[in-house]
N, C-alpha and C positions, 0 to 999 in steps of 0.2 A: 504494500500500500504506500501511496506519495506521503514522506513526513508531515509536507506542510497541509495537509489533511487533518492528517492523524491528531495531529495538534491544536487544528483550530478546534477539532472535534472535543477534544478534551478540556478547553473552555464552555465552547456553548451548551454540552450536550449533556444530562440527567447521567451519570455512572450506573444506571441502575442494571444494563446490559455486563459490563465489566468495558476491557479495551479488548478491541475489535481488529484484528491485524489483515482483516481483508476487507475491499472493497468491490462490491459488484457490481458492474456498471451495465451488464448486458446478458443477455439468454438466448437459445434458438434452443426447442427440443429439451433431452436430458444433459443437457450443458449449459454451463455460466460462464464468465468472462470477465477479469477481473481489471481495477483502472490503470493495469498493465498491461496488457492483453493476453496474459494467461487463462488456460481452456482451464477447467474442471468439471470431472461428472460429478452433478449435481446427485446424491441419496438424501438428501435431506427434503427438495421440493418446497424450499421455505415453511417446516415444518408439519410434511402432510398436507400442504396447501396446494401447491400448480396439480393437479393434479395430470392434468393435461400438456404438463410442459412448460417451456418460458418463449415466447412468442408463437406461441398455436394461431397460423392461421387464419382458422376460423374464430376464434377469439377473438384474435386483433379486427377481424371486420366488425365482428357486432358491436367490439366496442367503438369502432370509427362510425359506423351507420346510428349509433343511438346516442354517440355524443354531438352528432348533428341534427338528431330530433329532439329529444329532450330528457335532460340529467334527473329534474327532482320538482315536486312539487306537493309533498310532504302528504300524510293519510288524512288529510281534509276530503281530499278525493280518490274516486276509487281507481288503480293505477289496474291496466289491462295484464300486464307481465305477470301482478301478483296473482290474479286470477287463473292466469294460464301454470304458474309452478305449481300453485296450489292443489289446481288436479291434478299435477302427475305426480306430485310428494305423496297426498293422501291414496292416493292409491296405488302406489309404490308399499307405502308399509301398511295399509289394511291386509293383516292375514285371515277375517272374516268372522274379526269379533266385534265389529260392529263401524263404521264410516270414521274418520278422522277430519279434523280442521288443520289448518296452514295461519301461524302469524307467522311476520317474516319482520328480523333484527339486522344485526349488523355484524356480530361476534360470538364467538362460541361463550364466552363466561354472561354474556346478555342473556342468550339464551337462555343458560343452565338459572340466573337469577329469575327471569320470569317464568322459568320451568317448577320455582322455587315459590314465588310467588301465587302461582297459579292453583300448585296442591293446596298451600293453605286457605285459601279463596274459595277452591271447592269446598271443602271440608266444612269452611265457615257456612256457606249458600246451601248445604247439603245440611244444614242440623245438628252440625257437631263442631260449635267451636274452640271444645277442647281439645281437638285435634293437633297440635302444632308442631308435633316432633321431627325432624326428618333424620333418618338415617342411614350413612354411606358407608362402605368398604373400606378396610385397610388398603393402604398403598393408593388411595385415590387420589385422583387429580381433577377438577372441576372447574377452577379458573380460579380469579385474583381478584375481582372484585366482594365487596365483604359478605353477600351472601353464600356465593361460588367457594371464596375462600373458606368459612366457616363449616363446608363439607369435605376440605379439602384436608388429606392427611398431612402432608409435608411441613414439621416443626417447625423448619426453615421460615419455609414463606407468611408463618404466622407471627414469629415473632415482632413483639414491639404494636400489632394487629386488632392486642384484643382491648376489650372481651368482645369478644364474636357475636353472631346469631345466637342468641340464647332458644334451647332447643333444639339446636342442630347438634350431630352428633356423629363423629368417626367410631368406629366400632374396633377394637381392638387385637378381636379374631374374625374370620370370614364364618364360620359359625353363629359367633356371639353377635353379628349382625341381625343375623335369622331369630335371636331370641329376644333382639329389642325388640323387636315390631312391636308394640301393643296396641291397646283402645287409645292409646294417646298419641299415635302416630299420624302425621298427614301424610309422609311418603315415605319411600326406601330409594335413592339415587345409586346408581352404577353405570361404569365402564365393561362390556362385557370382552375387550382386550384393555386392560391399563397399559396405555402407552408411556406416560411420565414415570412409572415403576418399573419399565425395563422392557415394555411389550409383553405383557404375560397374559393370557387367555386365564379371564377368571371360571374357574372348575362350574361346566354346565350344572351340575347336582345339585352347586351350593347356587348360580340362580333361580334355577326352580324352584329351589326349597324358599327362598327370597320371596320370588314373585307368588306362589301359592301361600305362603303367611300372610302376605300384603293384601292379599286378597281376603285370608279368612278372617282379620282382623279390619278390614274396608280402608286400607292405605293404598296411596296409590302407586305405580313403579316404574320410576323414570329411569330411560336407558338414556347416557349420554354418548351419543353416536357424532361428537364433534372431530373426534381423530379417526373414526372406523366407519364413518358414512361416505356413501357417495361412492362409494365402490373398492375401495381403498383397501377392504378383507377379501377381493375377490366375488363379494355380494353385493347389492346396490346399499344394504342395511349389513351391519356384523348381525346383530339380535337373530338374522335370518339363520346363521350358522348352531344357532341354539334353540331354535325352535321355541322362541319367546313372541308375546305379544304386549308391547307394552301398554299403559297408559298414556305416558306424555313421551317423548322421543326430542331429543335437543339437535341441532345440526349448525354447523356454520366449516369452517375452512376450507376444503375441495370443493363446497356449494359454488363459488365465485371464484376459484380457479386466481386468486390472487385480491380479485374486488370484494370488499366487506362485503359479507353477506352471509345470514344467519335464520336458523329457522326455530319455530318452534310449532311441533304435530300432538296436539293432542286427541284423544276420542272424543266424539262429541259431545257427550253429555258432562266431560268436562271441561272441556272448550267452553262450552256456555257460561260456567261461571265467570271469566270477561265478559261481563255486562260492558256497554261504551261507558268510555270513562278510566277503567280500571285496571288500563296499562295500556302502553303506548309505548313511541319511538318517532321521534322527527325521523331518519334518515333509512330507519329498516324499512325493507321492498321499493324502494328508492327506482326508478325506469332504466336507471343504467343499471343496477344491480340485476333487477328481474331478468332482462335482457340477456346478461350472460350468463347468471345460474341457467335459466332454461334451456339456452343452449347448450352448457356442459351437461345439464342430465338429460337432455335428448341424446349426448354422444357415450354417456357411461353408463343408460341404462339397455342400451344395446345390449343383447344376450351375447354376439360374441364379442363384445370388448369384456365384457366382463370374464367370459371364457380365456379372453388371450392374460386377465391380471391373473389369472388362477395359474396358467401354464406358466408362467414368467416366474410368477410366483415361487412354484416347485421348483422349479429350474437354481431360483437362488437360493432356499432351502437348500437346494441340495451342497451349493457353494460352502454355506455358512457354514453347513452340519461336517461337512471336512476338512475343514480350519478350524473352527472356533469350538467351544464348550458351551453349555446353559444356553442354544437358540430354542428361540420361542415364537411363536408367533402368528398369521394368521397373513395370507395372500401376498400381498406386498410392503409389511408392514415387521418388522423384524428386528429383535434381538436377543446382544451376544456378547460375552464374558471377553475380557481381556484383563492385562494384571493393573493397567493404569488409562482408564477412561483418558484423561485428559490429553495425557501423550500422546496413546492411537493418536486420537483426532485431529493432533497437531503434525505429526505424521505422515496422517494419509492424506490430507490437504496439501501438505509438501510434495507430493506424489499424481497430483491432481484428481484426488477424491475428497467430498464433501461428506460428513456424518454430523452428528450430534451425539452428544454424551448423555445420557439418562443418568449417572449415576456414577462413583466414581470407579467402579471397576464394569461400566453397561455400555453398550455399543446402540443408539437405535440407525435404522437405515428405513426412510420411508422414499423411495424416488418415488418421480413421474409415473399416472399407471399407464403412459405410453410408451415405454423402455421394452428393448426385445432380448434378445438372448446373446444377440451381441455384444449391447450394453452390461449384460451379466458376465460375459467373459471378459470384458473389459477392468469390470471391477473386483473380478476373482487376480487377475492379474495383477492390480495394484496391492494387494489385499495380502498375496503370498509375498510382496517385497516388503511390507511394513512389519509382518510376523505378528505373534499376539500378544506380544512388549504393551 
């Protein structure tokens, strides 16, 4: 990166990133390009974000044809794009227990707050206002603002934070989850991959056992599908891989392929508890946003795109599982043991690969899910020179 960057950057800019020793100025495809003109394959995707890439094509026109019609004009009025995602989300995850609604946000942690919002609102509208517990999973990750964060495991990003949501509740075992539930619950929140804990596929058993208490108890069961939706496990929905049906379903990153964009699905009859009034967003389902979410899940809910993430998939499965230790994971979405997180990644960026650290001994790798098998051998190749140092 050019110093005299680096440095301005280091006056104007919040630390709250750390320092930043690369600069990216450019994309095509599963590649970046940095304000040197060094290539790198991109695994990271801007965190699970491009899904489709960094200058897709068809991207780039919707967003040239819609930023010459028209950007924004806030849910005063009724915006036609929100209507059009909204039938293909809800009927994307109805598995046939009964029709779903679409609001649309800005951000996966927006989301997960009005997802938060929303249970206890039912609950309140449904006759039971003592309802207000919610409870989430060890190792979970839900976002940073103080709702999202209040469900959120990581010591870290709490401290200095509290006191929190009172009533919200991390659960200590993925068991002891299943035994909070009570009559005093308004939800049960999950990741059914946690991605921020390593990539781990949480044990289908212990969801079921989840979602079937939430139910025998009348809580509701939010899957947050913000890192595993949109196709990202190889299914349009992860939930789909578990044979779940939720109540409320959170979505935002690969939705907008890089443009905020954030959803929130719930059943109907808890939808309705949003009487107007009772939550909102200037900027969620926005005409530029709509725009090219619907475009990307016209292109990811394809049966064989989805097909080609599943085979691609396997394919680097197969990479991982003969180099590394502890891979986990779920389509395109992967992680893997090394002896020091941070080094790898400093590393394989020196090598011209992009990853992210989960953790200080975790590897995740989410690319593009239009990467082929080439790009796989690409990154087995950089991957046997960095070693598992």
């Amino acid at each position: 990166m050019k110093t005299a960057l680096g440095q301005l950057a280091d006056q104007v800019l919040f630390q709250n990133y750390g320092k930043r020793d690369i600069a990216l100025v450019r994309g095509e495809g599963a590649y970046v390009y940095d304000d040197e003109g060094r290539r790198y394959l991109d695994f990271t995707a801007g965190i699970a974000v491009c899904n489709l890439g960094h200058a897709h094509p068809g991207v780039t026109e919707v967003i040239e044809r819609q930023a010459r019609t028209l950007l924004h004009v806030s849910n005063l009025f009724l915006i036609e794009g929100q209507v059009e995602l909204a039938e293909k989300l809800t009927r994307l995850a109805d598995r046939g227990t009964g029709p779903y609604r679409a609001m649309f946000v800005n951000t996966g942690t927006e989301a997960n707050e009005g997802a938060l919002k929303l249970a206890r609102r039912y609950q309140y509208v449904s006759g039971h206002p003592e309802k207000i517990r919610v409870v989430a999973l060890p190792n979970s990750f839900h976002g940073r603002t103080m709702g999202s964060l209040s469900v959120t495991s990581n010591p870290k990003y709490r401290e200095g934070m509290t006191p929190l949501v009172p009533g919200f509740e991390v659960a200590e075992t993925y068991e002891g989850a299943v035994e909070m539930l009570d009559e005093h619950t308004a939800a049960c929140i999950v990741e059914v991959v946690q991605g921020e804990a390593g990539v781990r596929p949480v044990d289908n058993g212990v969801l079921h056992r989840l979602a079937a208490r939430a139910k025998e108890v009348g809580a509701l069961f939010i899957v947050d599908e913000v890192q595993t939706g949109v196709g990202r496990t190889g299914r349009f929905f992860g939930f789909e891989h578990f044979d779940l049906s939720p109540d409320i379903i959170t979505m935002a990153k690969g939705l907008g392929n890089g443009i905020p964009t954030g959803a929130i699905l719930a059943k109907q009859h808890v939808a309705d508890a949003f009487t107007p009034g009772m939550h909102g967003s200037t900027f969620g389902g926005n005409p530029f946003a709509m725009a090219v979410a619907n475009y990307v899940v016209d292109v990811v809910r394809d049966p064989a795109f989805l097909q080609r993430v599943q085979r691609v998939g396997e394919a680097l499965r197969r990479v991982l599982e003969a180099n590394f230790d502890g891979v986990t994971g779920l389509g395109l979405m992967w992680g893997f043991d090394v002896d020091d997180a941070s080094t790898w990644r400093k590393r394989a960026a020196e090598r011209g690969l992009l990853v992210t650290a989960c953790g200080p001994r975790r590897i995740r790798v989410v690319p593009p899910l239009i990467i082929d098998e080439q790009h796989v051998e690409e990154f087995e190749a950089i991957v046997k020179k960095v070693g598992r140092a």
